[in-house]
Structures are given as C-alpha cells and as structure tokens.
C-alpha positions in Angstrom: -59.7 110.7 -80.2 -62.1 113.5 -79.3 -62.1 114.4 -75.8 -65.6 114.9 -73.8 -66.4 115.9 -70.3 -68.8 114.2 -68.0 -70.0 116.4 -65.3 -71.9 115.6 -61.6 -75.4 114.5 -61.7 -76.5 114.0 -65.3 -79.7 112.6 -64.7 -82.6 113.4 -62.5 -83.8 110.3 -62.1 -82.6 107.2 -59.6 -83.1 103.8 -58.5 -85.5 104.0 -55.6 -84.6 102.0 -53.0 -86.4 100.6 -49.8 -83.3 100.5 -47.8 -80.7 103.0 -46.5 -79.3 104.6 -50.0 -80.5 105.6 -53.2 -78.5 105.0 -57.1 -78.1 107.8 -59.6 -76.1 106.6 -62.9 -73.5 109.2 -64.7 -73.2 109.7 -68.1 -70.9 106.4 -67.7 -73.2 104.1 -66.3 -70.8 102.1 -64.9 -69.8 104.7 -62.5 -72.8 105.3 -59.9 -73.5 108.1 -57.4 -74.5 106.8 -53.9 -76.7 108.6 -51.7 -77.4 107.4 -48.0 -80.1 108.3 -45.9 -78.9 110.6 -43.2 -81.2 110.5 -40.0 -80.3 114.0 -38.1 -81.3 116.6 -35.5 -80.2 118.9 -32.8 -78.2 116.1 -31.8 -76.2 115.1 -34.8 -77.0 112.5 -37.2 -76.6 109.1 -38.3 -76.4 106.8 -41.3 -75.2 103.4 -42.6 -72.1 104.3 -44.8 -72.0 100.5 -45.8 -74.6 97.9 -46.0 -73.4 95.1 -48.1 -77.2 93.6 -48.6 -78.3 97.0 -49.1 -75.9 97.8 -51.8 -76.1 94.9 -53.8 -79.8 94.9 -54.2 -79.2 99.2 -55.0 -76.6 98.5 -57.0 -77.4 94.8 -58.9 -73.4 94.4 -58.2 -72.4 91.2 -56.4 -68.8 92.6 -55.4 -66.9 91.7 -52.2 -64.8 94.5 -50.4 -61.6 93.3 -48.9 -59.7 96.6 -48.0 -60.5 99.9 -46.6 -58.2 103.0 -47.0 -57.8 105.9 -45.4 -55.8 109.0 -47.4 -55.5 112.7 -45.7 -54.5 115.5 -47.7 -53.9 119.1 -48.0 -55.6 121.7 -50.5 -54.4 121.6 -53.9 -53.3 118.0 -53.2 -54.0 116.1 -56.7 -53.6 112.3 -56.0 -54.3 109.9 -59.6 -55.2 108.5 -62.0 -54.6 105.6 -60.4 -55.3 102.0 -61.7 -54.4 98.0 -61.4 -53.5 96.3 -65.1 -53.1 92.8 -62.8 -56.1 92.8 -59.5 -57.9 95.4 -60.5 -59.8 97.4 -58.0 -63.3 98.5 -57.7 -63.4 101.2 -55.5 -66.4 102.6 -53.2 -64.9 106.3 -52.4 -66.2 108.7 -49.6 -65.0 112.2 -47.9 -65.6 112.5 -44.3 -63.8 115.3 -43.7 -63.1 118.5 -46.3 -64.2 118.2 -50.1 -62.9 117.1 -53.3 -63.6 116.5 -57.0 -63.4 112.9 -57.8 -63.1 111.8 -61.3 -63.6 108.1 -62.9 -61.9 107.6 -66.2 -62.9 104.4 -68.7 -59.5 103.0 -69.9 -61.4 99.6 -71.1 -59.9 99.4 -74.8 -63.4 97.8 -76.1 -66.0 100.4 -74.1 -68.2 103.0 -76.1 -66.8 105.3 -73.1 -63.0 104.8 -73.6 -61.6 107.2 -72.5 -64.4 109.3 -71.4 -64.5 110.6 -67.7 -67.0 111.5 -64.6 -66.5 114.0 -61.8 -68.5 114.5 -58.9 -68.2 116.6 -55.8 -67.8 114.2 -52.4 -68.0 115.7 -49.3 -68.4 115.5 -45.5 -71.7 117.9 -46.3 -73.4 115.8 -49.2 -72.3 112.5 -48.1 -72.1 111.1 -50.9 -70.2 108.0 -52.2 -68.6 107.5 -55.5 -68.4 103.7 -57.4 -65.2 103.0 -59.6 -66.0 100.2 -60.9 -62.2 97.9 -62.1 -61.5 98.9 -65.3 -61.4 102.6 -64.6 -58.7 104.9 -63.5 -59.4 106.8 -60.0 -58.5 110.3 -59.0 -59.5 113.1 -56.7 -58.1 116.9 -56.3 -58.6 118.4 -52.9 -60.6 121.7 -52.8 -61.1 122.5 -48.7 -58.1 123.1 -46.7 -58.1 119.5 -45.9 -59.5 116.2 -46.9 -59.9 113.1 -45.5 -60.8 110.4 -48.1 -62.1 106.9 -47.4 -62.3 104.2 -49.9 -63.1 100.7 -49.8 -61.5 98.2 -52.4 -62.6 94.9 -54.3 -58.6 93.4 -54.4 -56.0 94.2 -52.5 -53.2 97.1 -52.9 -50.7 95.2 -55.6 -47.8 98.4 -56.2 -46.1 96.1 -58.9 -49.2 96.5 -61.0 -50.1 100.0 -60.3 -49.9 102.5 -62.8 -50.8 106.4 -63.6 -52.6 108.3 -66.4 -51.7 111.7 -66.3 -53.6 114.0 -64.3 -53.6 116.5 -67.3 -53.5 114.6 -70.5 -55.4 116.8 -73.2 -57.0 113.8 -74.8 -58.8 112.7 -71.7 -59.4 116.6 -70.9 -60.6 116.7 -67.1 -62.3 119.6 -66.2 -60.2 120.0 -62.6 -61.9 122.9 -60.9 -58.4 124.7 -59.4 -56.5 127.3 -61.1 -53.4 126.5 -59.4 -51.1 124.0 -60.6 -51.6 121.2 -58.3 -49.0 119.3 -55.8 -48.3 116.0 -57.0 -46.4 113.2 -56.0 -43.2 112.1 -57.9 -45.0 109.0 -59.1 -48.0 110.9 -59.8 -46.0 113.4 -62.2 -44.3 110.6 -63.9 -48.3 109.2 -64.9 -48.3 108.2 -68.4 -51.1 109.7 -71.2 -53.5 107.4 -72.5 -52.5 107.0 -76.1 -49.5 105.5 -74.5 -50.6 103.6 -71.3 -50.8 100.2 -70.4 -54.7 99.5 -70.4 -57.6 96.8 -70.2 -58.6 95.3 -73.2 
C-alpha cells in the first residue's frame, strides 16, 4: 500500500456561511477545517467556539456531541492514533492554549482514502477547529512549550474498545514536523501498525 501525505489547507475554496464559522474540506473530505468568526479589538475578542444549529447547516452533519475533554501537555508530547472499533467517536478538536499538528487518519477498510491521512496546524492564534469524523484514527504532537487541547465527542470514552495505530508506521507515513523523538505514553508505544490493526470495515 503506497503511502501519501495530506497537508493543511488543500483547497482555496470554502463553504460560505451566513453564520459564525466557515468549512474548508481536506484532501479527505471527510475531515473538515473549521473557521470561526473572531470579533476583536483593543479589548480582546470573542467568538462562538460551538453552535450546534450553526454547525450543522456549515457542516450538512446531523451529529450530537455528548462529551467534552480537556488534555494538557508538554512540548514534544505525541498523544495517538487513537480510535473506538465499538462507539466510535467523532471528534470536534481545538487548541486554546499553545499549538500542535493534528492529524486524521482513514482506517475505513472500504474508503478510496484508507489509509491516507490529514494534518493541520490548530492553535490558540488561528483558532481553528479540526472534524474527525468515526471512522478515523486521531492524533496531535505538541509543538509550543505547552498545549492545551479541547475536544468534543459524538460517544462516550469506552477504554475496552480503544485502540492505537502507531504514531510512526511507514505505510501510513505522517509527516510529524519535530526532529526529536517524541514522549509517548506506554499505551501509546505499544500502538499497533495498520496492516495489522483492528479496523472498520
């Protein structure tokens, strides 16, 4: 299986929206880059982070969010590729403090984009959101000193059907953008490759 890499925003063009966000699709389209409309000055600035109305006419997806999680880390942290085989999650990812590089892998069996993955910059400068749709496994390196990632999921946190791709399996072939070797968790260096995993049809 050849391997191919996805990068950022691959297309100029975006769903233009009356409300508070706009809708650019990667090279997966599945996977969508959300923008919101920031309202700042002198002051500060404001925006809606979640509109459920809002995003499901952006978005066409009629999804319900029932969790919201909260993850800080340290520089170098690697955390992924994590994914459900039983309750999949869709997740709606955001940075509101630091930077990372967030990457969306397709480990559907019967898409055109097996095994194919996105990465995006998110950020507490570009405010931008990331949609992992279920299907797909999730994972984000930190690149600032810290990072504090917020995600919101479509099911709830099952552990006894979580499971790991690895974070450097050649077939897949991420393009992480650190040179060091990354800190990982012992469940995150046990993640399986792909050719081996347990996936969705």
């Amino acid at each position: 299986m050849a391997s191919t890499c996805f990068v950022y925003w691959l297309s100029p063009t975006h769903i233009e929206q009356k409300s508070s966000m706009k809708v650019t699709p990667t090279a997966i389209p599945d996977v969508l880059i959300i923008e919101p409309k920031v309202f700042g000055d002198a002051r500060g600035f404001f925006f809606e982070s979640f509109n459920q109305k809002a995003f499901q006419q952006a978005t066409g997806l009629d999804v319900q969010f029932v969790q919201d999680n909260h993850s800080r880390s340290a520089k170098g942290v690697l955390r992924g590729l994590h994914y459900q085989i039983q309750q999949p999650q869709g997740k709606l990812v955001r940075v509101v403090r630091g930077a990372v590089f967030d990457v969306a892998v397709d480990i559907r069996k019967s898409s055109p984009t097996f095994g194919k993955w996105v990465g995006t910059e998110l950020s507490e400068e570009n405010n931008l959101q990331l949609w992992v749709p279920p299907g797909f496994a999730h994972g984000f390196v930190v690149t600032s000193e810290s990072a504090d990632v917020l995600y919101k999921t479509t099911d709830y946190y099952a552990p006894e059907h979580e499971r790991c791709i690895a974070w450097n399996d050649s077939i897949v072939g991420i393009g992480w953008p650190q040179h060091e070797p990354p800190q990982l968790s012992t469940k995150d260096r046990a993640g399986q490759f792909l050719a081996v995993a347990e996936v969705f049809p």
